[in-house]
MIBA-264674 format. One record per residue: x, y, z of N, C-alpha, C in turn; residue number from 0. Coordinates in steps of 0.02 Angstrom, whole numbers. Atoms other than C-alpha are relative to their C-alpha. Example, Ala and Ser with C-alpha at 12.3 -4.5 7.8 and 13.67 -1.06 7.14 Angstrom:
2
<<45,-59,0>,<615,-225,390>,<45,60,0>,0>
<<-42,-59,-3>,<684,-53,357>,<-39,55,37>,1>
//
This chain:
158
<<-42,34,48>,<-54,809,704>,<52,49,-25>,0>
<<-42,-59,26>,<109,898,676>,<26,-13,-76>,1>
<<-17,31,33>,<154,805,529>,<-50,50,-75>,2>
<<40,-21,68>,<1,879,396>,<9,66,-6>,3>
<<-41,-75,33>,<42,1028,273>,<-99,10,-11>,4>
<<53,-39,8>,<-95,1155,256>,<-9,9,-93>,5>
<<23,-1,61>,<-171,1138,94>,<-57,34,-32>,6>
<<67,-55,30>,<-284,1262,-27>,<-52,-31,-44>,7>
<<35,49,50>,<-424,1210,-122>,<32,-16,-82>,8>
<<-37,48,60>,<-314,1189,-290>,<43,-58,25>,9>
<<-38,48,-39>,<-191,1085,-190>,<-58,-57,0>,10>
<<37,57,-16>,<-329,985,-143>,<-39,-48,-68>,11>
<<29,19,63>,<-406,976,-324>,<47,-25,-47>,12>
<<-58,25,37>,<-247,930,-400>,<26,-55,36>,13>
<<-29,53,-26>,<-212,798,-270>,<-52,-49,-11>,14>
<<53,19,20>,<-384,729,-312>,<2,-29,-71>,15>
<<-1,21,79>,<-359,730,-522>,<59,-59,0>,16>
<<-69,29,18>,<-168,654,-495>,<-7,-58,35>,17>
<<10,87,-16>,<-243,499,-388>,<-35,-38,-50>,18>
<<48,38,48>,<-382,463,-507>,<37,-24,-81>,19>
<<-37,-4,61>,<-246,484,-660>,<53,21,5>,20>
<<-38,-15,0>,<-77,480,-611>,<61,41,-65>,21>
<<11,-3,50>,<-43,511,-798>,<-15,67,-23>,22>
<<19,-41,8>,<-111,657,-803>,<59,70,-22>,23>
<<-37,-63,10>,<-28,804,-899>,<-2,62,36>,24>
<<2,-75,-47>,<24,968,-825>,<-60,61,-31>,25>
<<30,-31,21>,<-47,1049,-961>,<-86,-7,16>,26>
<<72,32,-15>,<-223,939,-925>,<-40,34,62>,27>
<<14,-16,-72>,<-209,964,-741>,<-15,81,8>,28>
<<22,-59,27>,<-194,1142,-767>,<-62,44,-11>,29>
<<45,-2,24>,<-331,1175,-855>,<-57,-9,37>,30>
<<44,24,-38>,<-435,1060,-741>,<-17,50,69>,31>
<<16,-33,-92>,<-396,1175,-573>,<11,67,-52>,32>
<<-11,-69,-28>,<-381,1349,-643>,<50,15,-18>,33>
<<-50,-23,-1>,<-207,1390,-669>,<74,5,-41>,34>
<<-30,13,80>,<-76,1397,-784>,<57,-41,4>,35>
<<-34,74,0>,<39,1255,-814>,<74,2,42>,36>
<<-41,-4,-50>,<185,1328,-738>,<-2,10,83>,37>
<<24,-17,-70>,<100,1368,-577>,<-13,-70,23>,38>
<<8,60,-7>,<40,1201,-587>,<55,-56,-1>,39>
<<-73,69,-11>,<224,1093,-604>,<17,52,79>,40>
<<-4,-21,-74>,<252,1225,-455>,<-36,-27,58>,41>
<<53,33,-82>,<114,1175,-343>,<33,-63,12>,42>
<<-24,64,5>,<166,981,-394>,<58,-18,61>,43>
<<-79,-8,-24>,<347,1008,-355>,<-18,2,67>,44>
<<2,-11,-66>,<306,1087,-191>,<-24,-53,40>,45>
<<61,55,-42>,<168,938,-127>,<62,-56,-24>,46>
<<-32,57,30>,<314,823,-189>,<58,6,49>,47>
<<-78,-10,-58>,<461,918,-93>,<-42,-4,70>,48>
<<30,22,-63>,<351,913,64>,<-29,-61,36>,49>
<<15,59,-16>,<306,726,59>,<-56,11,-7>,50>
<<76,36,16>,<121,742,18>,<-8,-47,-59>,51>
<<-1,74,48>,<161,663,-140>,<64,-37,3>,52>
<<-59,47,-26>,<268,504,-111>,<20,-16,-51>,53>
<<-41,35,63>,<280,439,-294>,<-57,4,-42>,54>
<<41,16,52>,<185,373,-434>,<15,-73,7>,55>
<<15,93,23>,<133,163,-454>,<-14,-15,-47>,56>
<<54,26,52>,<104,64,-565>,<-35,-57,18>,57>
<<40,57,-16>,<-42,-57,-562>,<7,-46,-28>,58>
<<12,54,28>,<-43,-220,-601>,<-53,-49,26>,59>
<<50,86,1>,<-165,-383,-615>,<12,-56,22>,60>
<<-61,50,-23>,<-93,-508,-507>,<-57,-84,-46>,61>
<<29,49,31>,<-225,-627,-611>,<42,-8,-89>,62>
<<-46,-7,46>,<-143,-569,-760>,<54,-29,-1>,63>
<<-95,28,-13>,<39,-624,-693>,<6,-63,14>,64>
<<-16,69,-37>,<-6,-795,-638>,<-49,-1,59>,65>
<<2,-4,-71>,<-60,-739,-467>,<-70,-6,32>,66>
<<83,-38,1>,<-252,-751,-479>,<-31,-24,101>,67>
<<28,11,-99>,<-289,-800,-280>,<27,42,43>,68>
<<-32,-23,-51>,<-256,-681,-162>,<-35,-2,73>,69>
<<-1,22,-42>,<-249,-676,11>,<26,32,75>,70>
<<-11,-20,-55>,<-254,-604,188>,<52,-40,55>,71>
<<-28,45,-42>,<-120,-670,327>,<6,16,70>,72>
<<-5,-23,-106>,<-143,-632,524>,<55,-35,12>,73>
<<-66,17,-5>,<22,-664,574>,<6,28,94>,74>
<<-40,-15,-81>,<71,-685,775>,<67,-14,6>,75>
<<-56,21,8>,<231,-665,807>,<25,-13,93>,76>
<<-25,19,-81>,<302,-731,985>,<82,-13,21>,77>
<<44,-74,-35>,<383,-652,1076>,<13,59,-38>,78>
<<0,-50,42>,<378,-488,991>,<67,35,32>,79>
<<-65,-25,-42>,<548,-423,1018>,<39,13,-80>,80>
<<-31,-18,76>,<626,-325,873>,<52,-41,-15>,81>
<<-56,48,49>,<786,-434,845>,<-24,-77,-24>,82>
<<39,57,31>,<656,-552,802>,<-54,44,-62>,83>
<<50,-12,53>,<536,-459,692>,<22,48,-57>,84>
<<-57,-24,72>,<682,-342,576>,<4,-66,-28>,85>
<<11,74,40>,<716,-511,516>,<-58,-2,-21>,86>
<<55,1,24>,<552,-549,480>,<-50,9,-45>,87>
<<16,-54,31>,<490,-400,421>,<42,4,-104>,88>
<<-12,-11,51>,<621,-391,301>,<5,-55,-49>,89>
<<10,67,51>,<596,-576,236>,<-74,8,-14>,90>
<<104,9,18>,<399,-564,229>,<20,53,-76>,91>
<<-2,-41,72>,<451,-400,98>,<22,-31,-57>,92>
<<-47,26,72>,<576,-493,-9>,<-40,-58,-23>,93>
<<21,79,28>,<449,-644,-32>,<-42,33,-67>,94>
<<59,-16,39>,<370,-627,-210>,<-69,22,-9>,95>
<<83,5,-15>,<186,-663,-166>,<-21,41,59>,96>
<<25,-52,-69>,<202,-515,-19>,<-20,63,-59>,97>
<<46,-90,29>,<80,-366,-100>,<9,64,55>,98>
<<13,-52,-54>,<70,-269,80>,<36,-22,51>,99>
<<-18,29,-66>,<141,-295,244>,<-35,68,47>,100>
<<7,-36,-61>,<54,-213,404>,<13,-20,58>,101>
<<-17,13,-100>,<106,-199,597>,<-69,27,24>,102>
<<67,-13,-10>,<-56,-219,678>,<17,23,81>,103>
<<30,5,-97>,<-119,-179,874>,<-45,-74,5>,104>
<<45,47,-22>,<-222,-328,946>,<15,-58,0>,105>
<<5,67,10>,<-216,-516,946>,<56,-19,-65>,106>
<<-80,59,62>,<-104,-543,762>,<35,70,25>,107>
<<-54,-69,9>,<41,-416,747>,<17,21,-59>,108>
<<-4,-12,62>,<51,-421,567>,<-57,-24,-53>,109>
<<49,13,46>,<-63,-423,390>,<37,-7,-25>,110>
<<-42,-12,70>,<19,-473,254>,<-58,-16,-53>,111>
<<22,4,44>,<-65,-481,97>,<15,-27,-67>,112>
<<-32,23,53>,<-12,-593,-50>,<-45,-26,-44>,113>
<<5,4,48>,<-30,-649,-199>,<24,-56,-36>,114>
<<-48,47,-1>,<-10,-827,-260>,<-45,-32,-65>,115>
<<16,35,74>,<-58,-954,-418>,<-57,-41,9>,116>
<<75,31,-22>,<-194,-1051,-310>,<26,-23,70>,117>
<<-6,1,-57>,<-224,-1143,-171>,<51,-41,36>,118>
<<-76,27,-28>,<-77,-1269,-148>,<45,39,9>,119>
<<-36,-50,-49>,<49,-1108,-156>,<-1,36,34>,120>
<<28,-47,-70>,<-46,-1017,-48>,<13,-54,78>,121>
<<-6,62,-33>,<-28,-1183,58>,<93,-27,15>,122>
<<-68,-1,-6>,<156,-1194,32>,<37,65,27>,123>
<<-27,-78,-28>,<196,-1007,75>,<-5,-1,52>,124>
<<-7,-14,-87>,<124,-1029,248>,<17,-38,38>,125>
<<-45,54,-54>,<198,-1177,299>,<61,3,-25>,126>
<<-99,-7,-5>,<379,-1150,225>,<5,71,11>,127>
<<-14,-62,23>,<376,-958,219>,<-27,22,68>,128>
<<29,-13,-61>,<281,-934,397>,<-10,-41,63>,129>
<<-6,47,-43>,<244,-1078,518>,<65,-35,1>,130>
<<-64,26,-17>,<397,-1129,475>,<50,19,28>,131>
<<-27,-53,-52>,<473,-984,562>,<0,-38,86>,132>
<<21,4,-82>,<514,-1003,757>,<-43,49,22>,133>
<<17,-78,-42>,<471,-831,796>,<-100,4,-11>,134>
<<33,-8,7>,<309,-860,723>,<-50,-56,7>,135>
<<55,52,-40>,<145,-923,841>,<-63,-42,-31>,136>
<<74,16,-1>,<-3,-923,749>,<8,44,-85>,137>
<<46,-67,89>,<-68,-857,549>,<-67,-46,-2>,138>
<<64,16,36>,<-237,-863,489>,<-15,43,-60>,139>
<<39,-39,52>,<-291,-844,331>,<-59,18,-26>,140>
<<58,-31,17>,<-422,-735,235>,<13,-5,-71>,141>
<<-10,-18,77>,<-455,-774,56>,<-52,73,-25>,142>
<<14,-64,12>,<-477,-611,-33>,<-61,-30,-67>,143>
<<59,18,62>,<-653,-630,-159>,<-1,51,-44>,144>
<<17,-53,64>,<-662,-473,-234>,<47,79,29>,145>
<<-5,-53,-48>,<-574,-290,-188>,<-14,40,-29>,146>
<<24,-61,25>,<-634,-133,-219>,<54,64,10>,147>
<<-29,-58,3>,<-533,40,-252>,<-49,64,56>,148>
<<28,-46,-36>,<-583,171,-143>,<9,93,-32>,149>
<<-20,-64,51>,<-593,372,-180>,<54,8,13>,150>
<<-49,-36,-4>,<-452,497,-172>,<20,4,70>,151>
<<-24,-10,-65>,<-373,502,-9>,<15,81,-1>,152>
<<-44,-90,-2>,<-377,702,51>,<-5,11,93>,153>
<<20,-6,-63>,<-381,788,219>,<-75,9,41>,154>
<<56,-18,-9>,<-524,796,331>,<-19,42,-24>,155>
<<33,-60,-36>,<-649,923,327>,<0,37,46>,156>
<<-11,-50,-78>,<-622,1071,408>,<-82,9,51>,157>
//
């Protein structure tokens, strides 16, 4: 993998605190690994100028917003031929109720993941917003029941 930066165990313990609590003060963080606060907006900076860190999110409740049903979409697209799926691609993003979009391998070619008010607009999204597409063969959906957060994303083990 030419792509991954070599990282020390503070690196790794500070990329660890700043998933669990983006929020997190310098001064906090600091403290937490060892080191003193300027060393620590340094490390940051650096894992920030190198693309390990991409940004900061914010979360939201899509039950909160209206949105309480969500929803998996296997998406075939036929024939797969990019001046068909840029289009696509960049309409599936701009639709409100799109949370995720993935390009898969296998049988669908895309996941999308949305987010809708129940089950009639979940019902209207995939027949005006997808089947109603040419380019597009086949969706099946997956209603989402519950999802779970996962830990900190770091590098393998050496």
């Amino acid at each position: 993998m030419t792509d991954s930066v070599v990282l020390d165990p503070v690196d790794l313990e500070i990329l660890r605190l700043l998933q669990n609590d983006a929020r997190t003060t310098y001064r906090d963080l600091a403290a937490a690994v060892g080191v003193a606060p300027s060393t620590c907006l340094d490390r940051v900076t650096r894992l920030r100028r190198r693309g390990v860190i991409l940004g900061h999110e914010l979360r939201l409740d899509p039950a909160k917003l209206g949105r309480g049903l969500e929803a998996l979409l296997l998406v075939q697209v036929r024939p797969h031929r990019r001046e068909l799926i840029t289009p696509f691609v960049e309409r599936v993003r701009a639709l409100p109720e799109s949370r995720a979009l993935f390009h898969l391998t296998g049988p669908d070619d895309y996941l999308v993941h949305v987010a809708v008010t129940g089950a009639t607009d979940l019902q209207r999204l995939v027949i005006d917003e997808f089947t109603s597409r040419r380019e597009v063969a086949r969706v099946e959906t997956r209603l989402i029941f519950q999802q779970w957060d996962c830990g900190p994303l770091l590098p393998p083990a050496a």
